[in-house]
N, CA, C and O atoms as a MOPAC input file, in Angstrom:
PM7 MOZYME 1SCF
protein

 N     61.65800 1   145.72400 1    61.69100 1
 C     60.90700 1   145.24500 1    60.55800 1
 C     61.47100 1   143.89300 1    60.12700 1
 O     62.68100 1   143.67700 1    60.05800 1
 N     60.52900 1   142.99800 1    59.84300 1
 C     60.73700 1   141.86400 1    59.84100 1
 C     61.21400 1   141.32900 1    57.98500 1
 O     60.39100 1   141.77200 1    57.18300 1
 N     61.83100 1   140.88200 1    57.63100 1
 C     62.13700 1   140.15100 1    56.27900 1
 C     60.76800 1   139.61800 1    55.82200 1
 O     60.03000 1   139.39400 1    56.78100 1
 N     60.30400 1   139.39100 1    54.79200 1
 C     59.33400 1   138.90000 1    53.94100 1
 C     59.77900 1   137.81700 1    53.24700 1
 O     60.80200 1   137.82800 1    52.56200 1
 N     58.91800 1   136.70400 1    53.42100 1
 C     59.54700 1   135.45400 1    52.69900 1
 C     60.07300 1   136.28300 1    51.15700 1
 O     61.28400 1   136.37200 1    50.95600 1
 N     59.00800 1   136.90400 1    50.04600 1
 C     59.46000 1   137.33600 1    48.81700 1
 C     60.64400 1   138.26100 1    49.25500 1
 O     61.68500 1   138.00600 1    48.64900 1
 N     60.71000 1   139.08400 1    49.99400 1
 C     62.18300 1   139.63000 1    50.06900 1
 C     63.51800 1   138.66900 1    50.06300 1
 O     64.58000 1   138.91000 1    49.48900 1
 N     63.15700 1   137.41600 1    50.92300 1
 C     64.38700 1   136.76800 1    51.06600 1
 C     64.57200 1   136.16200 1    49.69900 1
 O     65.69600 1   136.29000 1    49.21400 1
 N     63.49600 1   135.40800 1    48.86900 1
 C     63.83100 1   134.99500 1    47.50500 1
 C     64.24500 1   135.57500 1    46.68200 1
 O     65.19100 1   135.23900 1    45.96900 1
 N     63.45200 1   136.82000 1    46.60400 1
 C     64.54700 1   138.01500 1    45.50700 1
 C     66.03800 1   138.50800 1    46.33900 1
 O     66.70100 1   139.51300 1    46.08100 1
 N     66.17600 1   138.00000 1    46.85800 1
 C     67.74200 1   138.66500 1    47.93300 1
 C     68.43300 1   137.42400 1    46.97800 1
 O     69.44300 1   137.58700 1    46.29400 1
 N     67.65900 1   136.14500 1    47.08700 1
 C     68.09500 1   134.66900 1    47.05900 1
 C     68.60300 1   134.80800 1    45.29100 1
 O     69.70200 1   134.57400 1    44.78900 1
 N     67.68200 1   135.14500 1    44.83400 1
 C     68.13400 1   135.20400 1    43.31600 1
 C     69.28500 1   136.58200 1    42.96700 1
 O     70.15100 1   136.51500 1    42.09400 1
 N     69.09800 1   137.53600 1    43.67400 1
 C     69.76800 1   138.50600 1    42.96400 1
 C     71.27800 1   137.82500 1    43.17100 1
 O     72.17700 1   137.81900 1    42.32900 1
 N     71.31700 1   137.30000 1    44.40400 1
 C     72.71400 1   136.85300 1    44.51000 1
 C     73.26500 1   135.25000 1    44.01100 1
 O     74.46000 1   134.95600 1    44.03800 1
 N     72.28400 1   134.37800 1    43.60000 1
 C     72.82700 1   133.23400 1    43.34100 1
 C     72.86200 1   133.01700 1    41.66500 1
 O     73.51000 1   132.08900 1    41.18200 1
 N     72.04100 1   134.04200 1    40.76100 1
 C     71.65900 1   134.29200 1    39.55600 1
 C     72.83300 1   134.27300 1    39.04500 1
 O     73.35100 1   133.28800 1    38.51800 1
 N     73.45400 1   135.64900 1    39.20200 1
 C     74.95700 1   135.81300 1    38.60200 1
 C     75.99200 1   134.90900 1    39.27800 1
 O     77.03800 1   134.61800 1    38.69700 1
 N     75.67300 1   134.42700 1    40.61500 1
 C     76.86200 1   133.03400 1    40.87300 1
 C     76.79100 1   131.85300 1    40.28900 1
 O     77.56000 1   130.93600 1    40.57800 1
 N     75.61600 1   131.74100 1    39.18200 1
 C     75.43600 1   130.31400 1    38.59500 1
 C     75.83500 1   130.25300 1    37.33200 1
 O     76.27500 1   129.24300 1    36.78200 1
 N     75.63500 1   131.75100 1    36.64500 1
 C     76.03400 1   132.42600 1    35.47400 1
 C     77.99700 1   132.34300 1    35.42600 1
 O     78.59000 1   131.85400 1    34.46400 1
 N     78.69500 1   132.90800 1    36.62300 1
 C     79.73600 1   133.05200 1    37.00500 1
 C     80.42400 1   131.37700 1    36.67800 1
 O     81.40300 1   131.23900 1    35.94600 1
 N     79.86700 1   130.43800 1    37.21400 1
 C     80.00400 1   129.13000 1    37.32600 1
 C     79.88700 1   128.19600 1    35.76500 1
 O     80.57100 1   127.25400 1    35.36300 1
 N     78.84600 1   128.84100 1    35.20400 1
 C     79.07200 1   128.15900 1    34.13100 1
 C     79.89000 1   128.57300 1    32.72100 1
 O     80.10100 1   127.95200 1    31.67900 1
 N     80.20900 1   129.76600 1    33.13400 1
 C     81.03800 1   130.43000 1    31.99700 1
 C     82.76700 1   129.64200 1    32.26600 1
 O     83.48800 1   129.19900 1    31.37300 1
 N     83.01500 1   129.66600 1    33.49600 1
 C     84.01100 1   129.14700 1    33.88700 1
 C     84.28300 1   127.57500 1    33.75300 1
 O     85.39800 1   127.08500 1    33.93200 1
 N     82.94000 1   126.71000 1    33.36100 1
 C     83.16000 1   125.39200 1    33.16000 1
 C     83.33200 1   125.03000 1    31.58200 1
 O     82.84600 1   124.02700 1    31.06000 1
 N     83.98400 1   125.86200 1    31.01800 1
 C     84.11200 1   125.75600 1    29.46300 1
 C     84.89600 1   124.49700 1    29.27800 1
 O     84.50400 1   123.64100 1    28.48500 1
 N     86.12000 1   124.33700 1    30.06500 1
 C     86.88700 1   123.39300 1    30.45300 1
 C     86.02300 1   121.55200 1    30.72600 1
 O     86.40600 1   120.42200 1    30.42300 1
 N     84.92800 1   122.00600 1    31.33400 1
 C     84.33000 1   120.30500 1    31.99500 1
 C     83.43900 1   119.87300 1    30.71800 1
 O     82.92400 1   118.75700 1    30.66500 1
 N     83.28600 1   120.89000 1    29.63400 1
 C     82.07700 1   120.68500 1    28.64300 1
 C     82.98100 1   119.79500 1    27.42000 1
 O     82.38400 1   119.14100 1    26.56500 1
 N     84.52500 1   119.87800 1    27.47500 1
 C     84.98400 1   118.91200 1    26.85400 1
 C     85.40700 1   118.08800 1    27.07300 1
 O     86.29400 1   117.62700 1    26.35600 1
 N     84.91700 1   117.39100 1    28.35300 1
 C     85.08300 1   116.10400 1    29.07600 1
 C     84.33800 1   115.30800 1    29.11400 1
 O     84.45700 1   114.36500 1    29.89600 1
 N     83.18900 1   115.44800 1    28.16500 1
 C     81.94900 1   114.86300 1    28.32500 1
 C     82.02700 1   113.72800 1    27.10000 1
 O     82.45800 1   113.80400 1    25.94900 1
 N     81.39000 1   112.59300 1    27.89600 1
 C     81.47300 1   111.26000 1    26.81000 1
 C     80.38800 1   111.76000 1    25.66600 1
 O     79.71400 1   112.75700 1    25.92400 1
 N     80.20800 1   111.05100 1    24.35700 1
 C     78.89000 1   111.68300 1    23.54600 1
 C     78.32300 1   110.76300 1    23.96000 1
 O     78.66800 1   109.88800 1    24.75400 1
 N     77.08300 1   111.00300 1    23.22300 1
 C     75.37200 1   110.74500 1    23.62800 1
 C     75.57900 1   109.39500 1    22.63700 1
 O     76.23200 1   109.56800 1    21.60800 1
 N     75.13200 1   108.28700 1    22.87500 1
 C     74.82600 1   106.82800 1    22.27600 1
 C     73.88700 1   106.89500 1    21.22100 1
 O     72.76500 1   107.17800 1    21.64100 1
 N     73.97500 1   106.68200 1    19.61200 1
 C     72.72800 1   106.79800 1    19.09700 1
 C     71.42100 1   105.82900 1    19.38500 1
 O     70.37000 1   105.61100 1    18.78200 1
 N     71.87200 1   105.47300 1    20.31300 1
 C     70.68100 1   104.39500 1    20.68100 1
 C     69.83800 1   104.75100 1    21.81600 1
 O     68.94600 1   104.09500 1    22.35500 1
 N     70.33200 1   106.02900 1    22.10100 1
 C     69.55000 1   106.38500 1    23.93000 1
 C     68.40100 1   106.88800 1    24.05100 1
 O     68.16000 1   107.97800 1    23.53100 1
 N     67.44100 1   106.19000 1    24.77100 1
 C     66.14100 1   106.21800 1    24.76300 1
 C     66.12500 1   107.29200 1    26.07400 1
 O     67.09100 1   107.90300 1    26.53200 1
 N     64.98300 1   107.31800 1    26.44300 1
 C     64.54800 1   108.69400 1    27.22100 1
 C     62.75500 1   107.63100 1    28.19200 1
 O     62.05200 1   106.75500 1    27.68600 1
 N     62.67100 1   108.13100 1    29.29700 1
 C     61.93000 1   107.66000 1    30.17400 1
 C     60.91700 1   108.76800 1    30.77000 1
 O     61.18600 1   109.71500 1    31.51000 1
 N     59.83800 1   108.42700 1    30.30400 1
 C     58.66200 1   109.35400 1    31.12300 1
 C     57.92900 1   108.61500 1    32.31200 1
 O     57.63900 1   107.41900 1    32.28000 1
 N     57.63600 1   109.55900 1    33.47600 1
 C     57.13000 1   108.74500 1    34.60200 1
 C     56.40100 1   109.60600 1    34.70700 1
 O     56.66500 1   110.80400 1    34.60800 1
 N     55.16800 1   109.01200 1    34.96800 1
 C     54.15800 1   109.91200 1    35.34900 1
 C     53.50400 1   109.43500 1    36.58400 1
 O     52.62100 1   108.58200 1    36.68000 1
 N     54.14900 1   110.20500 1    37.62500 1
 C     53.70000 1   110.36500 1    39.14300 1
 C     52.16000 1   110.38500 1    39.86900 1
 O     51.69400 1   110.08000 1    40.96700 1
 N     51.76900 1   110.81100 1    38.86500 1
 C     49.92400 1   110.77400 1    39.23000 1
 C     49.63800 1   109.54800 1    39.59600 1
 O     49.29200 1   109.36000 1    40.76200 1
 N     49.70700 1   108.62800 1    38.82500 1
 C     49.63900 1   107.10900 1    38.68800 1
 C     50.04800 1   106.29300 1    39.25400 1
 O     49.40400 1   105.26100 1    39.06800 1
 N     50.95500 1   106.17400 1    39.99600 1
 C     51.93000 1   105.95900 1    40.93900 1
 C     51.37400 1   105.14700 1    42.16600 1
 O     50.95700 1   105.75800 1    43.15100 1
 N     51.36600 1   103.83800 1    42.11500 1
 C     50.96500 1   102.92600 1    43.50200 1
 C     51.67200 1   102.90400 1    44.47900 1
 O     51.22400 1   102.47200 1    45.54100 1
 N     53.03700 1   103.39300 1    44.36200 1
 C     54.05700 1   102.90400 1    45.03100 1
 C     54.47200 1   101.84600 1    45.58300 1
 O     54.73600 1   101.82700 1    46.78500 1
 N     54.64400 1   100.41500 1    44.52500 1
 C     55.09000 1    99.47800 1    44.86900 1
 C     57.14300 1    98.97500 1    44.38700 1
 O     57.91500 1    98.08300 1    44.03500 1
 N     56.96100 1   100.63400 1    44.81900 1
 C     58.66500 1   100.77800 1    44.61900 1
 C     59.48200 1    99.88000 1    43.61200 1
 O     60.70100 1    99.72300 1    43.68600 1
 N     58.70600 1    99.33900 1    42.71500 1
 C     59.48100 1    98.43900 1    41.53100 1
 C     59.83400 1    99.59400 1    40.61300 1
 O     60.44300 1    99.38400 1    39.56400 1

């Protein structure tokens, strides 16, 4: 019997779910290494639909 793509994704999550969970509980340490946020920092929307692609 052959694997099912949805079998392999739920295999994929049951096991990487709690390894990401595992990972971030443990980075308590890197969360106070972080520079703060600039009150001046703007934020960028791109909207891909639109998109000519003249790579500028």
């Amino acid at each position: 019997m052959a694997i099912t793509r949805r079998e392999l994704i739920t295999g994929i999550a049951k096991v990487g779910v709690p390894a990401a969970v595992a990972v971030s509980v443990g980075s308590q340490a890197l969360q106070a290494e972080t520079t703060p946020m600039p009150t001046a920092a703007v934020g960028l929307l791109y909207d891909a639909t639109i998109c000519i692609g003249c790579n500028a």
